[in-house]
C-alpha positions in Angstrom: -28.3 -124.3 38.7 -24.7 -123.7 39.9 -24.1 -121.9 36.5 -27.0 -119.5 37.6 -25.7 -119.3 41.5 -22.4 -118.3 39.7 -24.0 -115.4 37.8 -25.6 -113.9 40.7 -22.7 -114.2 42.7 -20.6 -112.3 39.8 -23.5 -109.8 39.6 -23.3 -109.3 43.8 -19.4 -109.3 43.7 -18.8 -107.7 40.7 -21.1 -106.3 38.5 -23.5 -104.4 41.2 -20.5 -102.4 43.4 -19.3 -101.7 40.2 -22.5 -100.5 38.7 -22.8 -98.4 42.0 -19.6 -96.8 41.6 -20.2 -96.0 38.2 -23.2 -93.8 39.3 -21.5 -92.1 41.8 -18.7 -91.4 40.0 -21.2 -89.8 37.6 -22.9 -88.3 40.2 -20.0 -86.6 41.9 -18.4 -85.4 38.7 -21.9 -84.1 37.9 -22.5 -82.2 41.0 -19.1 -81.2 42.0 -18.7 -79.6 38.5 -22.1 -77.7 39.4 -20.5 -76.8 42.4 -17.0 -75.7 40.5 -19.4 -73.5 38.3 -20.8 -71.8 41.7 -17.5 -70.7 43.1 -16.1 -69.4 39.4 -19.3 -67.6 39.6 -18.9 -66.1 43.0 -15.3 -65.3 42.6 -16.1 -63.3 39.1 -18.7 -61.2 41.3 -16.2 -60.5 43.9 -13.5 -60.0 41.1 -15.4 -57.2 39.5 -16.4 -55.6 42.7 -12.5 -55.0 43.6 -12.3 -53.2 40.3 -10.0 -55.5 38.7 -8.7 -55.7 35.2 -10.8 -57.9 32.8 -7.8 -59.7 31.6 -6.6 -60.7 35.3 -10.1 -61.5 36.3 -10.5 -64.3 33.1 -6.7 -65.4 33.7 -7.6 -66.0 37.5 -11.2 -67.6 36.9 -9.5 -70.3 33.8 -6.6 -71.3 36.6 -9.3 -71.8 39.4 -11.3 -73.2 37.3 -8.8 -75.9 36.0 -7.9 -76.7 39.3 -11.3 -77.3 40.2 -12.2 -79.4 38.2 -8.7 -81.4 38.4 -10.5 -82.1 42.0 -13.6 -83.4 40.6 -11.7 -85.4 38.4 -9.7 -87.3 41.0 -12.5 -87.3 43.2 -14.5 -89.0 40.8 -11.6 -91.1 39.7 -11.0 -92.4 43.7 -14.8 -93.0 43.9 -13.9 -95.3 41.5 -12.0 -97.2 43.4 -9.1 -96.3 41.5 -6.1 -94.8 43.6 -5.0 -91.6 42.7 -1.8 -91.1 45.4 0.4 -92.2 42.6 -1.7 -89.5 39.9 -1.7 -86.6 42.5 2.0 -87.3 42.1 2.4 -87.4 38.9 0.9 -84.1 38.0 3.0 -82.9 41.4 5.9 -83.6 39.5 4.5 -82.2 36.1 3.7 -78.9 37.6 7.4 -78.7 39.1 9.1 -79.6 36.1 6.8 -77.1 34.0 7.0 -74.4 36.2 11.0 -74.7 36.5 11.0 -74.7 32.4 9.0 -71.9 32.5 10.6 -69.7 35.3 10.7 -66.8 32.6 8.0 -67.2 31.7 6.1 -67.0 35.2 8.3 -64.1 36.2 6.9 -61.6 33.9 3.1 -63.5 34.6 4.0 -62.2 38.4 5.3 -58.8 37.4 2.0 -59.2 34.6 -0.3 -59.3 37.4 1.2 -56.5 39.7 1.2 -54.2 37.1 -2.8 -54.7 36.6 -3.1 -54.7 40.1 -0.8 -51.6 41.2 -1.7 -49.7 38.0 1.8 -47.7 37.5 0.4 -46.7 34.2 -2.7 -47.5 31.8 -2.9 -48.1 28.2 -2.7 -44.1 26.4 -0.4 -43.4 29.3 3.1 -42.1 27.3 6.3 -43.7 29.8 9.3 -44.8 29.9 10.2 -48.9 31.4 11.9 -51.7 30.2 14.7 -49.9 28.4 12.1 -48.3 25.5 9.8 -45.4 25.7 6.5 -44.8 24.2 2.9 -44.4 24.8 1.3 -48.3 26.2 -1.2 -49.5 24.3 -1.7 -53.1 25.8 -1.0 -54.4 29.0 -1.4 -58.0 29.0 -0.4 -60.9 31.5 3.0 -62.0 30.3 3.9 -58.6 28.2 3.1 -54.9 27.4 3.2 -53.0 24.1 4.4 -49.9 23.5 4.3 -47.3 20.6 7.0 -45.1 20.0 6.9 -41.6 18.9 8.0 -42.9 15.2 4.9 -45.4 15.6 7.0 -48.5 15.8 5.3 -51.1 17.8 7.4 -52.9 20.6 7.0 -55.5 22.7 7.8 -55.4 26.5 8.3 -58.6 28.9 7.0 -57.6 32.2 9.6 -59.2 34.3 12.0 -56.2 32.5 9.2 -53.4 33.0 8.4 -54.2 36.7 12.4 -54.7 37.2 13.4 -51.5 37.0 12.4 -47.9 36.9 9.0 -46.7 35.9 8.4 -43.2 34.3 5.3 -41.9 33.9 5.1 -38.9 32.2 1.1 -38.6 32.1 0.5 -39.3 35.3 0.3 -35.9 36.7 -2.6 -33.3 34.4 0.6 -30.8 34.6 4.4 -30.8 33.5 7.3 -28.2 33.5 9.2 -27.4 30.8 13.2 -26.9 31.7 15.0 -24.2 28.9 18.1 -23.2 29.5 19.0 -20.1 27.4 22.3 -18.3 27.0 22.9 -14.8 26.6 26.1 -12.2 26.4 27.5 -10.8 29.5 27.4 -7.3 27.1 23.1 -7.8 27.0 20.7 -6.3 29.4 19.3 -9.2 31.9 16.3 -7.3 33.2 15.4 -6.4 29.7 16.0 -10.2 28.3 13.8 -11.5 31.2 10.5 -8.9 30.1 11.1 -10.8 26.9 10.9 -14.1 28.2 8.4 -13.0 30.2 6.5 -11.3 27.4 6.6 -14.8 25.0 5.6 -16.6 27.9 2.6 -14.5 28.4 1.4 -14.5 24.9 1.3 -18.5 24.5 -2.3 -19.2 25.6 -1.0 -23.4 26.9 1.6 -21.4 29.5 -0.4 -21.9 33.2 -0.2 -19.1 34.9 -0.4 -21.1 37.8 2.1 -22.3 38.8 3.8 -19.2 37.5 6.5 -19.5 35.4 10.1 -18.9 36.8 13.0 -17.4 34.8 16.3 -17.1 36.7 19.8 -16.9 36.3 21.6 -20.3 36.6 25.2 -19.7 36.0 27.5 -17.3 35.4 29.6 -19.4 32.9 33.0 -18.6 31.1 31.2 -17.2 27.7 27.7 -16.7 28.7 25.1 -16.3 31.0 23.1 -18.7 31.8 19.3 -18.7 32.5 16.9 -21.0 33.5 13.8 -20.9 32.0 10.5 -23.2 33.5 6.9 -22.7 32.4 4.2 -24.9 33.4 1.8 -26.3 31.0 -0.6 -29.2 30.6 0.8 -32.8 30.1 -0.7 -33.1 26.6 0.8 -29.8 25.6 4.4 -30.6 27.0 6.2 -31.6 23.6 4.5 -29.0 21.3 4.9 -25.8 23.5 8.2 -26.6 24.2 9.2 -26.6 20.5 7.2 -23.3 19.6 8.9 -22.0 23.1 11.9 -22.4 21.2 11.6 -20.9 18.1 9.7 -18.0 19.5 12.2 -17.0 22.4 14.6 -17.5 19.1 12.7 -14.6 16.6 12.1 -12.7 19.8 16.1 -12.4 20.9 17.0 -11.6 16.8 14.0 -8.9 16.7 15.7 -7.1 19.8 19.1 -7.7 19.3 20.1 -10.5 21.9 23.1 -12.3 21.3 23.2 -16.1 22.1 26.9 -16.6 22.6 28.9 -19.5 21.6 32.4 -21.0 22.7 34.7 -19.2 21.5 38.7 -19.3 21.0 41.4 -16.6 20.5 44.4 -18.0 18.7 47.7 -15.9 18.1 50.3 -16.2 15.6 53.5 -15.8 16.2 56.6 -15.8 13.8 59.8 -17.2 14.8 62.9 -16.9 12.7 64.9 -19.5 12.6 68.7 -18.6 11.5 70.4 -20.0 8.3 72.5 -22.6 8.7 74.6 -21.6 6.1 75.1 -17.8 7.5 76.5 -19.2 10.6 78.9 -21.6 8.8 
């Protein structure tokens, strides 16, 4: 009889609030995961609705969801009846002493996310950050990479892109091309600008607006100089320039016009020097 009085005192003191604790432990860790789903769900609608990038949207959804369901974990674990000051502390101090071992590192995760939010440049886009040049090909959370005109492949942190100065140079549908030609004080200027202006005219990727403007920039010691500044499409920029070149080249040779270089005049003089001998 006591031996059975003894059980069902162990089941009421023990074995029941346990048993109940159990299930609601279960329970909560049930539902409140439910309920973590829920708000990752909502905040991926309103995510996509701002236009965000994917790869911002799924590295903001993992961290909310993790800390999420670190709350239904300790939730669960204090229903329990186990306390979980001392655990919240713990992973308190965890998080600090990650995050200060990983200052870099969360640095260019900052600078990752402004760049996907503030959109200085997209992937095709050809720029120039972080000390390289090239056109971006992937823009991800903690790095960018670029590909450079000799189609190497670098790596970017984005701590050192969003640092310092960003060039874009497809950002506008137009560019202007800067020549600067020389020519002999003894050529005809009017006549060298009609052929400017004539090569200009025939290359179909020159806008005519905004016109092109040829100019005289400097009236230098052996030349002078002329400023030369079509307007073309971005994606034309690099080629026209080149033919622009050789073109305005053949054209100067077919007419006659001289592109000076430094020159120096150097005189000779002979000195006699008297024979020591003679004067002895």
């Amino acid at each position: 009889m006591l031996d059975r009085l003894a059980h069902l005192d162990w089941i009421q003191t023990y074995a029941l609030p346990w048993s109940i604790n159990l299930l609601l432990a279960v329970g909560t860790f049930v539902i409140g995961r439910w309920i973590a789903g829920g708000i990752v769900a909502v905040a991926r609608r309103l995510l996509t609705r701002a236009r965000l990038d994917a790869i911002l949207i799924n590295f903001i959804l993992s961290i909310l969801q993790g800390v999420l369901l670190l709350v239904v974990v300790v939730a669960a674990l204090n229903r329990l009846g186990i306390d979980t000051t001392s655990l919240v502390a713990l992973i308190g101090a965890a998080g600090l002493a990650v995050g200060l071992a990983l200052q870099d590192s969360l640095k260019n995760f900052a600078a990752g996310v402004m760049l996907i939010v503030f959109r200085p440049f997209r992937a095709g886009d050809f720029v120039e950050a972080g000390g390289t040049s090239g056109v971006v090909e992937k823009i991800n959370i903690f790095s960018s990479t670029f590909r450079t005109a000799d189609n190497r492949e670098i790596i970017v942190p984005n701590g050192a892109i969003y640092a310092g100065v960003i060039t874009n140079y497809s950002a506008r549908p137009t560019r202007r091309i800067d020549l600067q030609l020389r020519i002999s004080y003894d050529d005809d200027i009017r006549q060298v600008k009609a052929i400017i202006a004539q090569v200009l005219k025939d290359d179909p990727r020159v806008l005519a607006d905004p016109a092109p403007f040829v100019g005289v920039a400097e009236l230098g010691e052996h030349s002078v100089d002329l400023h030369v500044r079509p307007w073309v499409a971005t994606a034309d920029h690099f080629a026209t320039m080149s033919d622009l070149k050789e073109k305005l080249k053949i054209a100067f040779d077919e007419n006659g016009i001289t592109i000076p270089y430094p020159q120096m005049d150097m005189h000779q003089r002979l000195v006699q020097v008297p024979d020591p001998q003679k004067s002895a």
